[in-house]
VOGU-3710 file (C-alpha; in Angstrom, 3 decimals, decimal comma):
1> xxxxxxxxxx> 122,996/113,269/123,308  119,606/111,009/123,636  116,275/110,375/123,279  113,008/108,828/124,657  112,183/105,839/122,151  110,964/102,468/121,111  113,535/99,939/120,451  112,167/97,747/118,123  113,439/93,739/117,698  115,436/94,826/113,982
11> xxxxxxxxxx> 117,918/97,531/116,215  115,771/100,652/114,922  113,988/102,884/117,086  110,660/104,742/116,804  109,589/108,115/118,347  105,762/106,860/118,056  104,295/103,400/118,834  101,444/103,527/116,231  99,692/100,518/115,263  98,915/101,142/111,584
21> xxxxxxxxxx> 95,851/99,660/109,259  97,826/99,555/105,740  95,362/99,211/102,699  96,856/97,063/99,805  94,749/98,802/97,398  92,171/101,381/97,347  88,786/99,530/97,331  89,679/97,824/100,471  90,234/101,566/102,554  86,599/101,316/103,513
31> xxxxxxxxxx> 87,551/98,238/105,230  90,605/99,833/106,935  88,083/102,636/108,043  85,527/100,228/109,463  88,228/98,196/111,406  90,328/101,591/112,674  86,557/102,958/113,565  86,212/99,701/116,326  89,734/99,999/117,101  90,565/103,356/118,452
41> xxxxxxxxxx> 94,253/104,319/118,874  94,868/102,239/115,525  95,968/104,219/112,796  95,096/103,606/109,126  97,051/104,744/105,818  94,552/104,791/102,966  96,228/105,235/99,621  94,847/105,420/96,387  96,176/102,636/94,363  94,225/100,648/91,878
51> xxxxxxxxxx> 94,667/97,556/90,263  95,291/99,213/86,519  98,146/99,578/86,631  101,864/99,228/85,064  104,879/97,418/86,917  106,410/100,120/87,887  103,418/102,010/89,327  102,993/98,324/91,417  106,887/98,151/92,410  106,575/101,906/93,787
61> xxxxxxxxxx> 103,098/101,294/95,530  105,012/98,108/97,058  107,860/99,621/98,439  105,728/102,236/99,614  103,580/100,151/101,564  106,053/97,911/102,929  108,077/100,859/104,110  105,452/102,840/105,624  104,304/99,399/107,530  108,490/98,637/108,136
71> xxxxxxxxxx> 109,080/102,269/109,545  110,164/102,502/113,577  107,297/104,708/114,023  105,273/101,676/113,572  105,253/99,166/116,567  102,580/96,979/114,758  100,918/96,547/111,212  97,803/94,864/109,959  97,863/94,991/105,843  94,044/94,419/104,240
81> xxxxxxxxxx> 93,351/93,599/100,932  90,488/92,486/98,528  92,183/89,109/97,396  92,390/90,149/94,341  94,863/92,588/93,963  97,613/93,135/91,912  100,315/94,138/95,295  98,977/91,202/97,577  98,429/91,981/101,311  100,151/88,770/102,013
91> xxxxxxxxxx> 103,478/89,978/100,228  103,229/93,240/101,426  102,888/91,826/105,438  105,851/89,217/104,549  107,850/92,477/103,223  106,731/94,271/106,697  107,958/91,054/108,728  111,332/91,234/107,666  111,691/94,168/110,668  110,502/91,188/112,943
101> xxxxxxxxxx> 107,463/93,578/114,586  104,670/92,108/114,686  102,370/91,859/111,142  99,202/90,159/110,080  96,998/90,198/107,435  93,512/89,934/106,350  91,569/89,852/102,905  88,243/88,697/101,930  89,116/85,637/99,459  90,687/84,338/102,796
111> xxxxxxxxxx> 88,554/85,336/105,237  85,557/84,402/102,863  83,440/87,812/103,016  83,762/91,808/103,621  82,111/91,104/106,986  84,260/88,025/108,266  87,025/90,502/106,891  86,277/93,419/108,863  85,237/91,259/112,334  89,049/89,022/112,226
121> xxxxxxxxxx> 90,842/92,370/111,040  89,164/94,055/114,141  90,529/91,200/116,310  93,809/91,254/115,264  94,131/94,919/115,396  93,538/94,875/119,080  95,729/92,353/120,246  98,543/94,212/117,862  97,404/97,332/119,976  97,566/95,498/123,138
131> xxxxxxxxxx> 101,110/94,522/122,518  102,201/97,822/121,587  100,440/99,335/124,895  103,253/97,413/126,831  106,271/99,135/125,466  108,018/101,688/127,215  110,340/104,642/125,722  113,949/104,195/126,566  117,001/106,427/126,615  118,302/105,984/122,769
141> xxxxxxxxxx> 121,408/107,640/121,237  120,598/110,763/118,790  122,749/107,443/116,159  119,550/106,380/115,833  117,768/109,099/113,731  116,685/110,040/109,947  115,832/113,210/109,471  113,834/113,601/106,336  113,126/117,426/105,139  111,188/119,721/102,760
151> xxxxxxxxxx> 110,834/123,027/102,247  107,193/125,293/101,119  106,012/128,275/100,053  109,428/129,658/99,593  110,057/133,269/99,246  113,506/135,105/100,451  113,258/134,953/103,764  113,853/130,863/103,176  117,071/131,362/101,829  118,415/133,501/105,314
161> xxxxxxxxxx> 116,487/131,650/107,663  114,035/128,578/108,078  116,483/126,330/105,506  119,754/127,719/106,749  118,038/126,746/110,346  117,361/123,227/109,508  120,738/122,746/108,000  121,995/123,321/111,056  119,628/120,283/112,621  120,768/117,994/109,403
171> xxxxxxxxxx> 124,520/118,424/110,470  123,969/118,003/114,365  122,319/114,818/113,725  124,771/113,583/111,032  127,660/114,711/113,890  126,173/112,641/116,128  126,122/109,392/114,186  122,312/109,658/112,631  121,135/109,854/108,981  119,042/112,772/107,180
181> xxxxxxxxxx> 117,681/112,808/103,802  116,761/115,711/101,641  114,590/115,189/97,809  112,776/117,460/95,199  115,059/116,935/92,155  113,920/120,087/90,666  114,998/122,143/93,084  118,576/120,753/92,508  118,208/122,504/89,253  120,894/125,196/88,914
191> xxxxxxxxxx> 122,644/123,795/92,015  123,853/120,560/90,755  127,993/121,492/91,002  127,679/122,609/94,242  126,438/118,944/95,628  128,253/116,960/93,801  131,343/118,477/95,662  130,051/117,214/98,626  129,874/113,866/96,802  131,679/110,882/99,214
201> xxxxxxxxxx> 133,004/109,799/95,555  132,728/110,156/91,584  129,354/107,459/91,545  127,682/109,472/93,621  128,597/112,868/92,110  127,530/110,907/88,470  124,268/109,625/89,941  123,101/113,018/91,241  123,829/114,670/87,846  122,081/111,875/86,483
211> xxxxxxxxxx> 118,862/111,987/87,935  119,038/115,974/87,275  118,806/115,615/83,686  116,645/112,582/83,434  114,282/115,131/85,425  115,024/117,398/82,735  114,585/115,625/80,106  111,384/114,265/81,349  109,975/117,757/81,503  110,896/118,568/78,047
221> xxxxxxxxxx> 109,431/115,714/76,842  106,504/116,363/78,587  106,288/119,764/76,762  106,024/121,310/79,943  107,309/125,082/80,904  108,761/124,449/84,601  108,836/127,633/84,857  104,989/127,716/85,655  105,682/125,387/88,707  109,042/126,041/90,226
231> xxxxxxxxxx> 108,816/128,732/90,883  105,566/128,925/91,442  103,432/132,119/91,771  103,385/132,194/95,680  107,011/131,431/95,145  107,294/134,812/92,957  105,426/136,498/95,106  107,953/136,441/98,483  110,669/137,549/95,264  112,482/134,358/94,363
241> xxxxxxxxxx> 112,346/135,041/90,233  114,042/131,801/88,967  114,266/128,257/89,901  117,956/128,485/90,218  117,398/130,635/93,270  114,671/128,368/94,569  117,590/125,575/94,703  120,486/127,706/95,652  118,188/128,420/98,981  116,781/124,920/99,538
251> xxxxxxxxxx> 119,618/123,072/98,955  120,673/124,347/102,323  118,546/122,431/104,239  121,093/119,586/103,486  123,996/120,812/105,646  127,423/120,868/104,561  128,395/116,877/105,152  129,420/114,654/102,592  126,245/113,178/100,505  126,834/109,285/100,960
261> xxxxxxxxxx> 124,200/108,281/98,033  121,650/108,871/96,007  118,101/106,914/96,599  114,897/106,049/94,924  111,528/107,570/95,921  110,983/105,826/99,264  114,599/103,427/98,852  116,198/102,912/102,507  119,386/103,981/102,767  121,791/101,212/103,818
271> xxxxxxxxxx> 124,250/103,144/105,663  124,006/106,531/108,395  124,811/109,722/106,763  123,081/112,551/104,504  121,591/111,365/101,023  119,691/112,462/98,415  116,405/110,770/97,572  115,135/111,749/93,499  111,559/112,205/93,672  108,969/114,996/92,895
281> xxxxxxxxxx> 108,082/118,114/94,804  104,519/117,594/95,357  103,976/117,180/99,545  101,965/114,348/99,387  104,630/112,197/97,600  107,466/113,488/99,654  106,109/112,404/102,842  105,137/109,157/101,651  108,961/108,561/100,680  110,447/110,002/103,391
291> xxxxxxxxxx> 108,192/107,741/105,842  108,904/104,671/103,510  112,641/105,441/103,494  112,425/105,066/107,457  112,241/108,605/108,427  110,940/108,507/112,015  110,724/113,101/112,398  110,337/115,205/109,510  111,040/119,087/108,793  108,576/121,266/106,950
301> xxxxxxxxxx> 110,359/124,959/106,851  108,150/127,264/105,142  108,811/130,889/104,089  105,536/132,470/103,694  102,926/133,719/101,180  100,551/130,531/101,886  98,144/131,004/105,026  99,247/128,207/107,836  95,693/127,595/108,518  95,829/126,511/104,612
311> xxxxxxxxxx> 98,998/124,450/104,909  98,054/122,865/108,144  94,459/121,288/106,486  96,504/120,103/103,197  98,818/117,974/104,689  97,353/116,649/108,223  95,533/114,073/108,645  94,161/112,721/112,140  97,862/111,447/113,223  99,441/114,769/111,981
321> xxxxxxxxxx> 100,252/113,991/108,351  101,395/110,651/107,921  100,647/108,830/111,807  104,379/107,856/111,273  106,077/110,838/110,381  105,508/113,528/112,556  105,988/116,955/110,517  108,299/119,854/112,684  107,147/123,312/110,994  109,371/125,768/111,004
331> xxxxxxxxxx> 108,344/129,540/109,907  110,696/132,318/108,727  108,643/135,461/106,808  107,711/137,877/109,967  105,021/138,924/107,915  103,569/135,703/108,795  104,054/136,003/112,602  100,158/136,237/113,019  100,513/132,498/111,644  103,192/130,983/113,757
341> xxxxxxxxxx> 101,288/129,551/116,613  100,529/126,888/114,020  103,905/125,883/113,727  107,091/124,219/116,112  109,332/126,538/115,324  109,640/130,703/114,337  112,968/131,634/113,055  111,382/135,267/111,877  114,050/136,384/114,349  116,853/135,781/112,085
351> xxxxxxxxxx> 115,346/138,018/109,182  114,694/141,079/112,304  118,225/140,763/113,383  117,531/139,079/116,721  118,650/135,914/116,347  121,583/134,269/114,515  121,172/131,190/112,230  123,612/129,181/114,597  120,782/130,330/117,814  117,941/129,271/115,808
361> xxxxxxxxxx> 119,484/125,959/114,430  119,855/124,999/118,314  115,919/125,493/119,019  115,237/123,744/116,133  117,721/120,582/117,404  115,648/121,078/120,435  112,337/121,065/119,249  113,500/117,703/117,347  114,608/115,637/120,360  111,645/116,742/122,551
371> xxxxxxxxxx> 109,202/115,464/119,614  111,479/112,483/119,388  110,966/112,131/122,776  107,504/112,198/122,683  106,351/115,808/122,468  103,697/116,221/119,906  103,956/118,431/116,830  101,481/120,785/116,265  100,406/119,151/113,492  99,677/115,839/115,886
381> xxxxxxxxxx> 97,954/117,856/117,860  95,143/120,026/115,145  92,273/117,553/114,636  91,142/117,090/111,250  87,785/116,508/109,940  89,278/114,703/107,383  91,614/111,571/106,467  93,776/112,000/103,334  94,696/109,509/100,476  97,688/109,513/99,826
391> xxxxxxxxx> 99,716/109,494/96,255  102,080/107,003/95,976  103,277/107,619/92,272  102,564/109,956/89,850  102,536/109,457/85,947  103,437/113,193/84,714  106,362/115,327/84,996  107,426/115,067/89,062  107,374/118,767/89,427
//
């Protein structure tokens, strides 16, 4: 099976052809606005990174950047910085050129002022646009897909339904040659030994385990009762009591293939296949490494007990969340029905006794292609009146 994409020159291929305006650091996002305001069609990613702060913080904010500028979703990049900072723009455009698209940057101790800045960043952000207005989509094998995933707002009906549904997508894709990658160590929690059966060997059975209990332990030493966040009250509320249930149910978004490795927050995997990425719950940072691990279509199923309307505003930004990650909702609590013209996908159906999971899964492998293909989510597709920062690390408990 195929889709309509973008072959880019390093053998991936995007769904989008974005042009994005990458911030190295937070104080130059104002310039990213002012240069995406005289460019339109250009896309910037503000983040909110700062110059204080530790290594690690500056190694995850670096392979952040570079992978959200490096993703197929991205024909183009322009990186602006102050100068100054403490993850160059130069480095992060030389990490970004290793994909062979085309990259620039701009900062003010080069260009000599904010306004010289702004004026050559404008410049080069149109002829990047230019180029990227001359590609055409092309028939591309379904080989050349990651699926990245999360589930929301969890309640029973996720178990049956939307995550059952979306397993069905991970597999299809994975039959067919692609890569998917599932995260939220805390929902492994109480699931652990069923994964690491699904292991493709003992390293990657002991690094799973591994990053459970470092999770673990982190919370403990935070002093913090996890129970307060996973579940959560909304969680509670659709009747999931424990956050052994909460895994049991979203671990089945991951299929039933073998789990080839184990990644870092935002890490690329090297190989096709299903793999695990640690990394926190929280949306924001979830996107961010599933777009900086190369994702090119993400899956958002969602339960109930949060309005859509609610949902929609926290995580969309002009593009439709991140510009290179479009988000495919999926909805299975038909007490929510009122609220599922604001997502892709309603797999309610299931839950009534209308529809099986195998039925649903097939939409769902639809709906993927045709926003592979170019169909827009309805995320792309909401305007917002706002443009989110996003979190690229986070120095408490990853809960």
């Amino acid at each position: 099976m195929h889709f309509m994409g973008y072959e880019r020159p390093d053998g991936s291929v995007g769904i989008r052809n974005h042009v994005v305006i990458i911030p190295s650091v937070s104080c130059a996002n104002e310039m990213a606005a002012r240069i995406a305001e005289q460019v339109p069609g250009a896309k910037p990613i503000f983040n909110n990174h700062s110059c204080s702060r530790l290594k690690t913080d500056n190694d995850l904010a670096f392979r952040a950047l570079v992978g959200l500028g490096a993703n197929p979703n991205a024909a183009a990049a322009l990186v602006v910085g102050a100068g100054c900072d403490t993850v160059p723009a130069s480095e992060i455009a030389d990490g970004i050129a290793r994909t062979r698209k085309p990259v620039d940057y701009v900062d003010i101790e080069k260009e000599g002022s904010y306004g010289t800045t702004v004026e050559k960043g404008t410049a080069v952000a149109r002829a990047l646009l230019a180029q990227a207005a001359a590609l055409e989509r092309k028939s591309c094998s379904i080989s050349n897909l990651t699926l990245g995933m999360k589930c929301t707002s969890s309640d029973t009906t996720s178990t049956i339904a939307c995550n059952p549904v979306v397993g069905q997508a991970t597999d299809f894709i994975i039959a067919n040659g692609g890569s998917a990658i599932f995260t939220e160590t805390t929902e492994l929690i109480g699931a652990t030994h069923i994964l690491t059966r699904r292991a493709a060997d003992d390293s990657v059975a002991r690094t799973l385990c591994r990053k459970v209990e470092e999770m673990r332990q982190r919370i403990k030493r935070a002093k913090v009762d996890i129970l307060r966040s996973q579940p959560n009250p909304g969680n509670m509320k659709g009747g999931i009591s424990t956050i052994e249930e909460k895994s049991l149910g979203g671990i089945s978004k991951a299929g039933s293939t073998s789990i080839k490795g184990v990644l870092e927050w935002g890490e690329k995997p090297r190989t096709k296949g299903l793999y695990f990425m640690d990394g926190t719950a929280n949306t924001q940072m979830v996107i961010v490494g599933l777009a900086a691990a190369g994702a090119q279509v993400m899956s958002l199923s969602m339960g109930g007990g949060v309005c859509a309307r609610l949902r929609t505003s926290t995580i969309n930004t002009a593009g439709g969340g991140l510009p290179v990650l479009p988000i495919v909702k999926t909805l299975s609590n038909p007490k929510s029905l009122p609220e599922a013209d604001y997502f892709d996908v309603y797999v309610g159906g299931i839950v009534e006794g209308r529809e099986t999971v195998a039925e649903a899964g097939k939409r769902l492998i639809d709906e993927i292609i045709a926003v592979a293909s170019g169909k827009m989510t309805k995320l792309e597709t909401i305007a917002s009146p706002f443009q989110e920062v996003w979190d690229f690390y986070s120095t408490g408990p990853l809960v």
